[in-house]
C-alpha positions as CSV (number, residue, x, y, z in Angstrom):
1,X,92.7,83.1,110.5
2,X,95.9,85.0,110.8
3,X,98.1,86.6,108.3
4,X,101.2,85.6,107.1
5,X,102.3,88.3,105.3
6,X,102.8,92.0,106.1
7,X,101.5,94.6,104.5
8,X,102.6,98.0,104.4
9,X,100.5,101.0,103.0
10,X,102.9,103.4,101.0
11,X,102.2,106.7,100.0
12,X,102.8,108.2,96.2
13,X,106.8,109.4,97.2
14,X,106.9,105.6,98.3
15,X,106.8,106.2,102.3
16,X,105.7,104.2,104.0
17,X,102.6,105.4,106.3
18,X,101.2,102.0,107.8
19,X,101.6,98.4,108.1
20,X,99.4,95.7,108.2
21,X,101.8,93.3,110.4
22,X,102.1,89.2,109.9
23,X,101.5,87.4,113.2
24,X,104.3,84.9,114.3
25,X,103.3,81.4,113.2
26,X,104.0,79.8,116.2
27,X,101.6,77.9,118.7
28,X,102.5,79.8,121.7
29,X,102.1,83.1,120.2
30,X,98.4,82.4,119.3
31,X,97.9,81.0,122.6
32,X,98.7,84.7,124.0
33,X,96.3,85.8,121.9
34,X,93.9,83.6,123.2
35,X,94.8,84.7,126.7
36,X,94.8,88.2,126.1
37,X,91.6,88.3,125.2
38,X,90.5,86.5,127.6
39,X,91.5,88.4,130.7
40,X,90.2,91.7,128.6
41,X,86.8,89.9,128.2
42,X,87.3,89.0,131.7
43,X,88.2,92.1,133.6
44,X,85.5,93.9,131.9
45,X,82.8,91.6,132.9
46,X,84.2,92.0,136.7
47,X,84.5,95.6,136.4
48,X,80.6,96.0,135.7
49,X,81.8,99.6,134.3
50,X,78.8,102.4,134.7
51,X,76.7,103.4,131.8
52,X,78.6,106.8,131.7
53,X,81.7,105.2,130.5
54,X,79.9,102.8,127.7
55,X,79.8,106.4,125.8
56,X,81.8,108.5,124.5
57,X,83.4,110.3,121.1
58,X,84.8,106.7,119.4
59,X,82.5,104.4,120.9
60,X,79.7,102.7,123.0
61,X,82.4,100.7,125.3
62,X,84.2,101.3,128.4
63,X,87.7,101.6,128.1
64,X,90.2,102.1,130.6
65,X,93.7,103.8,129.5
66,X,97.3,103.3,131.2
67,X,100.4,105.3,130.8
68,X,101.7,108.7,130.7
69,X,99.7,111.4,130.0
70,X,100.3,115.0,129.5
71,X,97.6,118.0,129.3
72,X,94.3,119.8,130.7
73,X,96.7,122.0,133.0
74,X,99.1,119.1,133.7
75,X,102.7,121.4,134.5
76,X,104.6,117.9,133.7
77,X,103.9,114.6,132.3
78,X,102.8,112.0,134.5
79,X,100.9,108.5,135.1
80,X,97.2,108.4,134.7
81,X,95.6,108.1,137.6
82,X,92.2,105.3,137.1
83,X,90.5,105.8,140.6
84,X,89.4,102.6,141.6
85,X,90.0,101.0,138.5
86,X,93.7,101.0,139.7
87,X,93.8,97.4,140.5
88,X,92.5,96.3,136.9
89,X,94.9,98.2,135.0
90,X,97.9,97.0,137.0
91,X,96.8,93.2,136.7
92,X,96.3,93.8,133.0
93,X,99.8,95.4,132.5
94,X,101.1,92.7,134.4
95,X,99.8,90.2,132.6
96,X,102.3,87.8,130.4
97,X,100.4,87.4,127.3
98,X,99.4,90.6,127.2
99,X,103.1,91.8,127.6
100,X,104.2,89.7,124.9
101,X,101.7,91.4,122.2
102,X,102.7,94.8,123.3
103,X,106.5,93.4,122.6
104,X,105.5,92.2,119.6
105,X,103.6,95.5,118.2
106,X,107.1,97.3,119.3
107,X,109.3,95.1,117.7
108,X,106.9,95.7,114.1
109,X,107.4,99.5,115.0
110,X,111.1,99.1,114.9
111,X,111.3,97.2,111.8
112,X,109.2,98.9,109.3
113,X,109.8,102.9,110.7
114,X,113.1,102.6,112.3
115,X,113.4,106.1,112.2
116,X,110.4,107.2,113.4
117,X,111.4,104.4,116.2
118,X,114.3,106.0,117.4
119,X,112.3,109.4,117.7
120,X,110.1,108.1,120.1
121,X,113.5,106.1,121.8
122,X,114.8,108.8,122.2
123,X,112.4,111.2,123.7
124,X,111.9,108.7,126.2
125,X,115.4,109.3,127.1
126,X,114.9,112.2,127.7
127,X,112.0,112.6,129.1
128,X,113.3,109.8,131.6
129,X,116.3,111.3,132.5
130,X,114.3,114.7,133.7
131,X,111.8,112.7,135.1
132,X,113.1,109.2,136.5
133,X,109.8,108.2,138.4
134,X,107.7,107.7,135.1
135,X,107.2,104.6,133.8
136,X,106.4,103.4,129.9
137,X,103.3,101.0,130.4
138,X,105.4,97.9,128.9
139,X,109.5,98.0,129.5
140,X,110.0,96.6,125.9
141,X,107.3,99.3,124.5
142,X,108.5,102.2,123.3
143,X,104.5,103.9,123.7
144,X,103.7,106.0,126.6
145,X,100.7,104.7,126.9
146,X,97.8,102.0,126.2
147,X,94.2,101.6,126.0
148,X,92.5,98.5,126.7
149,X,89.0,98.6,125.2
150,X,86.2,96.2,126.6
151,X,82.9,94.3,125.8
152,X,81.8,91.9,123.7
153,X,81.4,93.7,120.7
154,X,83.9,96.5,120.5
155,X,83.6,98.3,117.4
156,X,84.6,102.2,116.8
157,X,82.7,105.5,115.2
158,X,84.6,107.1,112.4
159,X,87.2,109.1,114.3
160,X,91.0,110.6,114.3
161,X,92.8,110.2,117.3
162,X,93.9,113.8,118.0
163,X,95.8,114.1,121.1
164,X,98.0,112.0,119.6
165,X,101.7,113.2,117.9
166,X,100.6,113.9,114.6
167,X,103.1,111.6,112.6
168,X,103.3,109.1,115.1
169,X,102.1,105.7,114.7
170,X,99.2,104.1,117.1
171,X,99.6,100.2,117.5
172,X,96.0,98.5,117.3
173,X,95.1,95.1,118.0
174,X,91.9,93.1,117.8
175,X,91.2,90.3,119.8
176,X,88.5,87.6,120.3
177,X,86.2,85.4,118.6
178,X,84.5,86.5,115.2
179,X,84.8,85.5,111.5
180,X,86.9,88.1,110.3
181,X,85.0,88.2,106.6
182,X,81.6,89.0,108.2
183,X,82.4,91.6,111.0
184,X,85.7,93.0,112.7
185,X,86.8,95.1,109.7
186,X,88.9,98.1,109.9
187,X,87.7,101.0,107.6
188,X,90.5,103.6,106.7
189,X,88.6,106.5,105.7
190,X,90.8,108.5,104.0
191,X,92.7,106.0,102.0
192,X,89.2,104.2,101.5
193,X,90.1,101.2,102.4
194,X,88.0,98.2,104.4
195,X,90.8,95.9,105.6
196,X,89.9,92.5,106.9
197,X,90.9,92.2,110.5
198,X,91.0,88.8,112.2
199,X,91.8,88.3,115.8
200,X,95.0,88.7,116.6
201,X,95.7,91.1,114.1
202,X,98.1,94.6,114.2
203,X,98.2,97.5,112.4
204,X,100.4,100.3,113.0
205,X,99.2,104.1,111.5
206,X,98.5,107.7,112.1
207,X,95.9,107.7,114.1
208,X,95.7,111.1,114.1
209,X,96.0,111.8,110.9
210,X,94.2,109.0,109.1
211,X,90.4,108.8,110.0
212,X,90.0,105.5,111.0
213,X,86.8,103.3,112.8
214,X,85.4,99.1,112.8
215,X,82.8,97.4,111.0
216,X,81.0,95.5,114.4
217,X,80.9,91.6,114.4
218,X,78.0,89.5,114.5
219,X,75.6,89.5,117.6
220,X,76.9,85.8,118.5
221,X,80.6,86.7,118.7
222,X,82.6,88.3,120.9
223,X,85.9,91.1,120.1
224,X,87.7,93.8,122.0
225,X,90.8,95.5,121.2
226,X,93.9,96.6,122.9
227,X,96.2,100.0,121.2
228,X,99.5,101.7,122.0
229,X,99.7,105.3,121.9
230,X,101.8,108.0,122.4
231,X,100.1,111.9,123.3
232,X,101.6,114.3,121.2
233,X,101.8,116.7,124.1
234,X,104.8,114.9,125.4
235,X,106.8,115.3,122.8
236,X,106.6,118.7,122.6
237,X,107.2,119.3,126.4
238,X,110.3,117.3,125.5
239,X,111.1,119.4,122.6
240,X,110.6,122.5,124.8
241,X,113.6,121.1,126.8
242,X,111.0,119.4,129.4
243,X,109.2,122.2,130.3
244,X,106.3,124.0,129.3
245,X,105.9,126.6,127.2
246,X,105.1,129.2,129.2
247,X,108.6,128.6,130.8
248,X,110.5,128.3,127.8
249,X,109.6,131.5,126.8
250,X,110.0,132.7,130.5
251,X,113.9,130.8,130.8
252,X,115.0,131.0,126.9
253,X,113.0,133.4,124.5
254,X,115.5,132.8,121.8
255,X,114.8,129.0,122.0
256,X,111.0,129.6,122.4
257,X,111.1,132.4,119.2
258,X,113.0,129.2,117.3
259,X,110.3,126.6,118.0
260,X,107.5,128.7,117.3
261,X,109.0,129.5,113.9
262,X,109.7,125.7,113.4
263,X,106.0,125.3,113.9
264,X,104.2,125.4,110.2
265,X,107.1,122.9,108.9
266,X,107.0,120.7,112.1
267,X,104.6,118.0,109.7
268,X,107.2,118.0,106.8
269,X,110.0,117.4,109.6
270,X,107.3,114.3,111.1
271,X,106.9,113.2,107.7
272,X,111.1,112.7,106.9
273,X,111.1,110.1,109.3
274,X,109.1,107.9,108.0
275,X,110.9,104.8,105.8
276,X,110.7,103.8,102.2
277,X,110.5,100.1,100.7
278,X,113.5,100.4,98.9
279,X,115.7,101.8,102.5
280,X,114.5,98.7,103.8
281,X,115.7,96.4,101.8
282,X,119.4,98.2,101.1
C-alpha cells in the first residue's frame, strides 16, 4: 500500500504544521524501500544489541543514532560517537537505498516548509563554516542527525521528542512488512489523530511539540523505522554566534542581554516560518 497523495495537517490560521508525504510511484523507489529495510532488519539481528539498550523513555528497541549532537557539557557541536557500534552506523549511512529515502524526506521538507528549510540551510552554513570538520549524516539532508530504530516490531510509547528545536520538523519513516489497517499506526496525540501508516511511509512534524507514539503490528510481521532530526541545542549555539552561552555573555553582553530578551517570543518567531496552502500555490 502506498500513498499517492500528500497530506498536509494545517492549523486554524491555515499553517501548515505537518505533512503526510506521497511516495514516488516508481518501481525503483519501492525497491529502496524494500532494501532499506532490509539491511535495518539486518544489522540489528547481527548486532545482537544488550538488553540495556531494548529500553528506554520511547520504547522497548535498540536504536542506534548518527549525526551531530550538541549538549550534557559538550563546549561545541560534534559527531556522536557509537563505541563499537561504529562500523554499523557507517555501513548504514553508506548504504544507497537508505540514502535515497533520506533524499527523499529532504526534498518533502523543502517543498511543503520552504522557509522553515532554509532556516535549517542556513544554520548549517554557518555552523559549517566555524566548524568545517562536521559532517550532516546524508550530503543531500539538511538534518544533523538520524536514528535508525531496530527489531521486528518497532512501535513507540506516547512521547515528545524534546531535545529537538522546538518548531522544527522530525522526518519519520516506517519500514517493513505489516498490513498497515491492523498495526503500524501513527497516533498524534494532541491533534487526536490515528493516521494509517504503511511501509514506506513519511511524515514530517514537530516532534517536539506534538506528542506523538505507534500502534504495534501484528506478532507475525515485522517493521522498524528510520527518522531525521535536528537537536535544538545546535541552533541556538549557532544563534549565539557559535559559541556558548557562557561566552557570549563573556565576549558580547549586549548581544547575550538581546537574545535572552528574544527568549519568551522565540516560538512565535519558529512559528512565522512555517508555510500556508495558499503561499504554496501563488
Amino acid at each position: 500500500m502506498y500513498l499517492s497523495t500528500s497530506r498536509p495537517l494545517v492549523d486554524r490560521q491555515g499553517q501548515i504544521i505537518a505533512v503526510l508525504a506521497s511516495q514516488p510511484q516508481k518501481d525503483n523507489y519501492r525497491e529502496a524501500v524494500e532494501l532499506a529495510f532490509q539491511i535495518i532488519r539486518d544489522a540489528g539481528t547481527e548486532a545482537r544489541f544488550p538488553a540495556s539498550m531494548r529500553q528506554h523513555r520511547r520504547g522497548l528497541f535498540a536504536a542506534v543514532t548518527v549525526g551531530i549532537s550538541y549538549g550534557k557539557g559538550q563546549r561545541t557541536p560534534s559527531w556522536l560517537h557509537n563505541k563499537e557500534y561504529t562500523g554499523l552506523a557507517e555501513r548504514l549511512l553508506a548504504n544507497t537505498s537508505i540514502r535515497r529515502l533520506a533524499g527523499f524526506a529532504d526534498a518533502v521538507f523543502a517543498l511543503w516548509a520552504p522557509r522553515l528549510y532554509r532556516y535549517y540551510h542556513n544554520c548549517d552554513a554557518k555552523l559549517r563554516d566555524k566548524h568545517r570538520d562536521l559532517r550532516r549524516p546524508f550530503a543531500h539532508s539538511v538534518f544533523f542527525a538520524a536514528a535508525f530504530n531496530f527489531g521486528q516490531n518497532v512501535w513507540t510509547f506516547k512521547h515528545r521528542d524534546v531535545l529537538n528545536l522546538a518548531f522544527g520538523w522530525c522526518a519519520v519513516q516506517a519500514l517493513g512488512h505489516f498490513n498497515p489497517k491492523t498495526g503500524g499506526h501513527l497516533v498524534l496525540w494532541d491533534l487526536r489523530l490515528v493516521i494509517e501508516f504503511p511501509p514506506g511511509a513519511l511524515i514530517l512534524l514537530p516532534s517536539t511539540t506534538v506528542a506523538h507514539s505507534n500502534v504495534p503490528v501484528q506478532d507475525n510481521e515485522e517493521r522498524v523505522s528510520f527518522t531525521q532530526f535536528s537537536a535544538g541545542g545546535i541552533f541556538r549555539y549557532i544563534d549565539n554566534g557559535c559559541q556558548t552561552v557562557d561566552e557570549l555573555a563573556e565576549n558580547d553582553p549586549e548581544e547575550y542581554e538581546r537574545l535572552m530578551a528574544l527568549k519568551a517570543t522565540r516560538w512565535e518567531e519558529g512559528l512565522k516560518l512555517f508555510s500556508t496552502i495558499t503561499e504554496l500555490l501563488q
